[in-house]
C-alpha positions as a printed Julia matrix, in Angstrom:
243×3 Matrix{Float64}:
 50.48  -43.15  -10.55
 49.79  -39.74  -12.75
 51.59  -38.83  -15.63
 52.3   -34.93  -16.42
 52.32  -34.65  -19.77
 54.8   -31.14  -21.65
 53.78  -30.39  -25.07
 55.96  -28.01  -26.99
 57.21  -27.79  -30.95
 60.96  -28.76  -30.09
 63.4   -28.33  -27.95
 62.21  -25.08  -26.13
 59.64  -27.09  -23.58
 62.86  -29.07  -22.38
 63.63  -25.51  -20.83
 60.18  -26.14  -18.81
 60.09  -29.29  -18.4
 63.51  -29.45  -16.56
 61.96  -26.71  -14.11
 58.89  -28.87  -13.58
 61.31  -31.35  -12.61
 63.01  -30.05   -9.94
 59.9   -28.75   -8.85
 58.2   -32.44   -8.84
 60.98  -34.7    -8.74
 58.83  -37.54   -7.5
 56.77  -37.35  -10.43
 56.36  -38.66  -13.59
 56.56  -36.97  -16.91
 55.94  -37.11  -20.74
 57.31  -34.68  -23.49
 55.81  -34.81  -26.98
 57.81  -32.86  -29.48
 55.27  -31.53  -32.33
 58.76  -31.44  -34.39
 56.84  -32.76  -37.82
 54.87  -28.93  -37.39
 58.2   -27.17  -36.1
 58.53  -23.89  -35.79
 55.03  -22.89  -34.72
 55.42  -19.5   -34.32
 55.78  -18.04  -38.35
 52.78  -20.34  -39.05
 49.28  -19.21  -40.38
 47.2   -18.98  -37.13
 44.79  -21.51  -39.45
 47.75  -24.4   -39.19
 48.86  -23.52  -35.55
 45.31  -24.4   -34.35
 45.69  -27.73  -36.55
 48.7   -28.69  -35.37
 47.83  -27.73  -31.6
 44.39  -29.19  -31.69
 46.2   -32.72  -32.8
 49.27  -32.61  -30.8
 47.42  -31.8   -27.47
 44.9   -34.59  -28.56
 47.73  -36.94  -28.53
 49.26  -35.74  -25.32
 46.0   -36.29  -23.25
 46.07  -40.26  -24.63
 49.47  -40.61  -22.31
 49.07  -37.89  -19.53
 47.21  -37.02  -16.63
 47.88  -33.29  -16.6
 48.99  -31.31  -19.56
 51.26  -28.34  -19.93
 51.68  -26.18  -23.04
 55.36  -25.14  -22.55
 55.16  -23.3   -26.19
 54.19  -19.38  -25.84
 52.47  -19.65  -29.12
 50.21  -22.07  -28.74
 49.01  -20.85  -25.32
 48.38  -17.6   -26.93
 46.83  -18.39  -30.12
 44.93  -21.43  -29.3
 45.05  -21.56  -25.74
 44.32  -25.28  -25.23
 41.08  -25.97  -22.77
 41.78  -27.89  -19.6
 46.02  -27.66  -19.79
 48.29  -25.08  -18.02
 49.77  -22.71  -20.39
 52.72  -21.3   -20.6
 52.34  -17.28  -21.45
 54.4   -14.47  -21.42
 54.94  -11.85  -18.24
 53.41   -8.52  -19.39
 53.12   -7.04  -15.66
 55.75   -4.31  -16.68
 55.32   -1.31  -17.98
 55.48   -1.93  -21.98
 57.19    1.46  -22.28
 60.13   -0.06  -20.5
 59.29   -3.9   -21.48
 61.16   -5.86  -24.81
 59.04   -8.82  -25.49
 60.89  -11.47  -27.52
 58.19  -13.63  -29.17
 57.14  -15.34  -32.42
 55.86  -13.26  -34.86
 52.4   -15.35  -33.82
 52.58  -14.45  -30.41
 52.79  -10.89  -31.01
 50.07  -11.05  -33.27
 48.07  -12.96  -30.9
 49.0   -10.94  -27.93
 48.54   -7.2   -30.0
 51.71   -6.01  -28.26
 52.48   -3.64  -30.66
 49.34   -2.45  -30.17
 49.91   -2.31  -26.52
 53.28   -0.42  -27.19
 55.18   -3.14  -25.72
 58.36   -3.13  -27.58
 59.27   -5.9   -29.92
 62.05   -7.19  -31.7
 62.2    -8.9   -35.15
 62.51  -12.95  -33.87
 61.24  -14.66  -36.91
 64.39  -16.88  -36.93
 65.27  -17.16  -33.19
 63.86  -20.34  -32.02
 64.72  -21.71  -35.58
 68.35  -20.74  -34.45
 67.78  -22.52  -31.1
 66.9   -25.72  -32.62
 70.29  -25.45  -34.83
 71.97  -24.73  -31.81
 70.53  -27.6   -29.94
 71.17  -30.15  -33.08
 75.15  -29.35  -33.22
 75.7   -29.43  -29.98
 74.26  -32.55  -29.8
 76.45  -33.8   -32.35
 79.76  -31.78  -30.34
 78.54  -33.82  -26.64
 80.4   -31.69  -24.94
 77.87  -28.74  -23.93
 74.78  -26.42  -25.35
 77.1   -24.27  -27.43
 74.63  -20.9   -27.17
 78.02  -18.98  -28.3
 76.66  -20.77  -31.72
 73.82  -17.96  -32.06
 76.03  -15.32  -29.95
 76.03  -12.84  -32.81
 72.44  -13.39  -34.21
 71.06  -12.63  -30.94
 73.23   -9.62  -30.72
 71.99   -8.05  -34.17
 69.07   -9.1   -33.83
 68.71   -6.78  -29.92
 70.74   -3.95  -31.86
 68.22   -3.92  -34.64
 65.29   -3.62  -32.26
 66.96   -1.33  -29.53
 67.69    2.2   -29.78
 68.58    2.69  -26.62
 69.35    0.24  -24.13
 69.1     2.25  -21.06
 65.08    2.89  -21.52
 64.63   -1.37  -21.14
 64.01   -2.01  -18.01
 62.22   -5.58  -18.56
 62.48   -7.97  -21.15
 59.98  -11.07  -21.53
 60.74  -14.01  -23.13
 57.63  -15.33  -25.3
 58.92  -18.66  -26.38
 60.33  -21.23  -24.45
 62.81  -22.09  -27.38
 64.58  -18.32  -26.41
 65.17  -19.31  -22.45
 68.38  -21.07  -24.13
 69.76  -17.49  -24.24
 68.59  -15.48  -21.77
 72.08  -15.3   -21.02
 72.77  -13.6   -24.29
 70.29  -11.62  -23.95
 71.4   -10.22  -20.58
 74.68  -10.14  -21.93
 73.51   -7.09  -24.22
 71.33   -5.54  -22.35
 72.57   -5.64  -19.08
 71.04   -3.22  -16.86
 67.7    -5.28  -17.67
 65.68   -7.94  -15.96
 65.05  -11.15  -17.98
 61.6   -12.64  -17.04
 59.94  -15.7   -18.51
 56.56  -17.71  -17.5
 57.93  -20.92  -16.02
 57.8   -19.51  -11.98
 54.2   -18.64  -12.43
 53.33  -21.51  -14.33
 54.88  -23.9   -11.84
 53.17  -22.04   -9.06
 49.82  -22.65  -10.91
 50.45  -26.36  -11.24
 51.24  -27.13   -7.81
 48.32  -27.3    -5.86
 46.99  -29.77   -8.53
 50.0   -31.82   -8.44
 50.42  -32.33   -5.16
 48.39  -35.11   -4.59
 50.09  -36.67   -7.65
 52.63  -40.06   -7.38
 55.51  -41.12   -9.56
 58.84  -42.78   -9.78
 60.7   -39.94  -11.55
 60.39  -41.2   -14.75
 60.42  -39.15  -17.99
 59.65  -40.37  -21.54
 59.63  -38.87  -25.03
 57.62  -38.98  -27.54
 57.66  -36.71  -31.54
 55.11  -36.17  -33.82
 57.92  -36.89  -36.67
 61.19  -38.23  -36.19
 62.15  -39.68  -33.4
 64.99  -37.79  -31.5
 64.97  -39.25  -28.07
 68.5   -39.41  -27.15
 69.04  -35.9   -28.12
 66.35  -34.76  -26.25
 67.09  -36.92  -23.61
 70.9   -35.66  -24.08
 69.84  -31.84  -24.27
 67.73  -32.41  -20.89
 69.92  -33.75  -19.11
 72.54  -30.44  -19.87
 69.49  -28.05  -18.96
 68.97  -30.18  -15.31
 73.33  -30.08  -14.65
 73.64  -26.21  -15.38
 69.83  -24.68  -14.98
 71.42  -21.79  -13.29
 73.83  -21.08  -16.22
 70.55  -21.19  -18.72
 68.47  -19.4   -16.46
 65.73  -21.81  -15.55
């Protein structure tokens, strides 16, 4: 049997490893939640590569195949050997928001590109928040909790709505509200990189075996039956959360 192992800071991965999932139900799988080095993305590009360069370490002890399902580490250290999870800059940028960490941007020079950007220094901070208390709540992932940061935070950025045609998620952690996002700007197509990763990983994969197992593992504390909790709400309603 393989293992496929998901590496992300938090909570965001879960977004990709639930569409691996339904993808590769047969298989097995391993998430390792760099949460002692959480967020990644307003880190010095020095301590990103430290924290990447261990936490991928660790993740090819316990896996077979390994997927970066964190934006900023695919972008700023881009891991040898593992799929990476990047974001969709087909579009024109004229026409293209690109919600990423202020690392990604960096990384990715989208400014320079004249994509347009937004200020997300806080987002997947917010996400994490999010996930935590509704966690605590049980009853669903509350993303009305960050409702109004999301929409200040789109205002801020956006002049006018009608010239975004495309907007690309550069995080995992902001998949959670892709809804939101769509709820403000709704003449525009929300795009992340989970399709095109999964298509990448599939013809490696599929001579892969497995029970359907998946296990967690952190960096810091140990949160499995949150994440196991949160997981289990992006698998029931993947449509509603856009995966």
């Amino acid at each position: 049997m393989s293992v496929i192992g998901v590496y992300d800071s938090g909570i965001g991965g879960l977004t990709t490893l639930s569409a691996l999932r339904r993808a590769l139900p047969h298989l097995d799988f391993c998430y390792l939640a760099d949460n002692i080095n959480s967020p990644f993305g307003t880190k010095p590009k020095e301590e990103i590569f430290r924290a990447v360069k261990e936490g991928v370490g660790r993740l090819r002890q316990i896996s077979d195949l390994q997927v970066i399902a964190c934006n900023t580490a695919s972008t700023v250290v881009r891991p040898e050997g593992a799929f990476l999870l990047t974001p969709v800059l087909d579009t024109p940028p004229e026409n293209t928001l690109v919600l990423s960490t202020p690392a990604t941007e960096k990384a990715l020079e989208l400014k320079e590109k004249r994509y347009m950007t937004a200020g997300t220094k806080d987002l997947a901070t917010m996400v994490e928040i999010m996930g935590s208390l509704s966690y605590k709540s049980r009853a669903e992932i509350r993303i009305d909790f960050i409702d109004e940061y999301v929409k200040n935070m789109l205002e801020s950025a956006v002049e006018n709505s009608d010239e975004i045609k495309w907007v690309s998620l550069g995080c995992s952690h902001y998949v959670y509200v892709k809804r939101l996002v769509k709820k403000y700007l709704k003449n525009a197509e929300i795009i992340d990189g989970n399709t095109r990763l999964i298509y990448e990983i599939l013809p490696h994969a599929k001579h892969l075996s497995g029970e359907g197992k998946t296990t967690f593992h952190f960096s810091g504390m140990d949160e499995n039956d949150k994440y196991a909790w949160i997981l289990g709400q992006l698998d029931k309603n993947a449509r509603f959360y856009g995966i």
